[in-house]
N, C-alpha and C positions, 0 to 999 in steps of 0.2 A: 964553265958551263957553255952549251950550244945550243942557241937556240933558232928553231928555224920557224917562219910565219910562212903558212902559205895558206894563198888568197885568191879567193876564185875575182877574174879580170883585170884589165890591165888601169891603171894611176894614167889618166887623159889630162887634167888638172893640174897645172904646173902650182898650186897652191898644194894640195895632196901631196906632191913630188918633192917640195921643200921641205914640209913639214917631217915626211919617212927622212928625207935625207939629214936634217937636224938632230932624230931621235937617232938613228944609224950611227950616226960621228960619236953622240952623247953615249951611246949603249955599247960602242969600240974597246972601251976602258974595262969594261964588265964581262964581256962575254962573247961568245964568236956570233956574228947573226947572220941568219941568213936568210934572204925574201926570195920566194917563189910566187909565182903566177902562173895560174893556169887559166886557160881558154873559159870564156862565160858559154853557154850553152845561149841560144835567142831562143825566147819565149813571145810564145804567139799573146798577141795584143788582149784578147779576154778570154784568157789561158783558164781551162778546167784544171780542177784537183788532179785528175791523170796526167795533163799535159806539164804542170810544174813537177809530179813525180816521175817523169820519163826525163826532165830539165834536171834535177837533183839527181836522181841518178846515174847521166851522161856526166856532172860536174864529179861528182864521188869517184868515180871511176880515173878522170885526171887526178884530181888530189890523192887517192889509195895511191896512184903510181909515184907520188911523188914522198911519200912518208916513209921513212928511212927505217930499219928493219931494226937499230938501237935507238928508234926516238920513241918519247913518252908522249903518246897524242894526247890533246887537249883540244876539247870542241868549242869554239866559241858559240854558246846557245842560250834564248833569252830564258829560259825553263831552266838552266845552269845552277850551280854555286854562286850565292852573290858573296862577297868579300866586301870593307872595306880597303883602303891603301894599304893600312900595317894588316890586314890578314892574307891578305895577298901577298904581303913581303913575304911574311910568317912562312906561308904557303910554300914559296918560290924556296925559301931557307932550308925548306927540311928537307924535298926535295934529293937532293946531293946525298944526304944522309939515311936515303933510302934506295941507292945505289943510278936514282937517275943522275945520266950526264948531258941528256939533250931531250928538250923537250919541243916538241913539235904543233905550235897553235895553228888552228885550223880557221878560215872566216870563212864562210861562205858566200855564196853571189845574193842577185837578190831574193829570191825564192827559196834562201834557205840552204840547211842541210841537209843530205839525206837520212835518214831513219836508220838504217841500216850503217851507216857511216858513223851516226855518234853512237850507236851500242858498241860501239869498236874502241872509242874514246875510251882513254883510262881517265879523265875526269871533264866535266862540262861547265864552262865555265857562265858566268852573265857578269856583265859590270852595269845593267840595269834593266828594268822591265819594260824600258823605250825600244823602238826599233830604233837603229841607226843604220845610213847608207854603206855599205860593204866597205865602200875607201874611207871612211869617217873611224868606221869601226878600226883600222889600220892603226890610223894615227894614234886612239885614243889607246889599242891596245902596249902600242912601243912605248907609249908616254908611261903609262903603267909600268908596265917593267922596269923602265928607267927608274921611277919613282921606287918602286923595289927595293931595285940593286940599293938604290941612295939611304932607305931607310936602314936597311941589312948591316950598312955600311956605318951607321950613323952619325952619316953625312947630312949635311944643311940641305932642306929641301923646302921651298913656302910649302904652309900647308894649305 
């Protein structure tokens, strides 16, 4: 399986940087992974509705360019699919058995996705109805996966 994240801005936070690098080594076993970053769009300080959808749009536009034309997109979006761990696994399991071989997670920055971006999505995901900071959302997503691959595997994982 290949999976590739790509992630609107760049990991500043040498704690964020550890933690992808941790889940990256752990997720080597499982899968080919691959992190992308694109460019954050600046959003003006008390940005209107327009100004975050001209910000979402400019970011859409780097992430389309970067989605690979045999990846299975998958939107990270709080309005998503919620899962727990083992439906997630489940999720990720069948997968493969439905001819995907690389699934392509998408985060967005902070303003979000574009509209037009996740109707593109072949599935949306949420892992809760919190917001979370775009590099947070990283981490929590690879931890995921990892937790996946392990259940899939039924492999020792605390729960």
């Amino acid at each position: 399986m290949k999976i590739t994240v790509i992630a609107v801005g760049k990991l500043k936070e040498k704690y964020w940087k550890s933690a992808i690098e941790e889940y990256s080594k752990r997720l080597g076993r499982y899968c080919s992974l691959n992190i992308v970053e694109v460019a954050d769009e600046k959003c003006p300080e008390n940005a209107s509705e327009e100004d975050m959808n001209i910000v979402r749009r400019k970011e859409a536009e780097r992430i389309s360019a970067k989605i690979s034309p045999d990846a299975f997109p998958v939107t990270m979006e709080i309005g998503g699919k919620a899962f727990d761990s083992e439906g997630f696994a489940s999720w990720m399991d069948r997968l493969p058995h439905q001819g995907v071989s690389h699934i392509a997670f998408i985060i967005g920055g902070s303003v979000g996705l574009d509209r037009e971006l996740c109707t593109r999505s072949r599935q949306a995901v949420s892992f809760s109805k919190l917001t979370f900071p775009h590099q947070m959302m990283r981490v929590i997503l690879l931890e995921q996966i990892y937790r996946a691959f392990r259940i899939n595997r039924n492999e020792p994982y605390h729960k």
